[in-house]
N, C-alpha and C positions, 0 to 999 in steps of 0.2 A: 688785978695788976695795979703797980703803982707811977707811979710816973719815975723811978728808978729803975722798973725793969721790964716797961712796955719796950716793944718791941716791934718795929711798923713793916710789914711786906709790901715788897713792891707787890702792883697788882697783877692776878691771870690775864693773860693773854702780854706781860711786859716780853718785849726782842730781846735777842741779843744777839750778836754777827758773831760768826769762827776768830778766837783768838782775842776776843772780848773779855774781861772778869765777871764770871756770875754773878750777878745779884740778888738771886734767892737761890736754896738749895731747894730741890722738888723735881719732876719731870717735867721735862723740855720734849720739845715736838720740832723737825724738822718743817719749816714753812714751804710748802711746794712739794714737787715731784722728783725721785721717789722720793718718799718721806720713812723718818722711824721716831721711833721716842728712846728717852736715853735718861738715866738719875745722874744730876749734876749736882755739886756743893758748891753753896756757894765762895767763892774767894777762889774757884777754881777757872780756867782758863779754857772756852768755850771753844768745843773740839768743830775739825772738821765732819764730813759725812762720807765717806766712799772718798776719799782723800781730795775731796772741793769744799770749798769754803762756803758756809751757807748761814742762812737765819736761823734760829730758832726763837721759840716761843712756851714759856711757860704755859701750862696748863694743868699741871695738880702741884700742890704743897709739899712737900718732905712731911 
C-alpha cells in the first residue's frame, strides 16, 4: 500500500449506539442481553435490536 490508498480501520471491539453511522463495515455484536450479531456497512445507520436501542460492537472485519 501507498500512502494514496492506505486505508486505516477503526479498531475491534470500536461501539456504536442505535442510529449512529457505522464506521467500519464487518460484524457488529449486540453488547449485553439478549445479544445477536448482524453485517453492517459502513456509512450505514446503526439499527436497533428487537425494536430498542442498544450498543454495538465490532468484532470481525467485512
Amino acid at each position: 500500500m501507498n500512502y494514496f490508498t492506505e486505508t486505516r480501520r477503526v479498531p475491534l471491539g470500536t461501539i456504536a449506539r442505535t442510529g449512529s453511522i457505522c464506521p467500519e463495515s464487518g460484524v457488529w455484536q449486540v453488547v449485553g442481553y439478549p445479544t445477536t450479531t448482524a453485517p453492517i456497512a459502513k456509512g450505514n445507520r446503526m439499527p436497533p435490536y428487537a425494536g430498542v436501542a442498544v450498543v454495538w460492537a465490532l468484532i470481525q472485519y467485512a
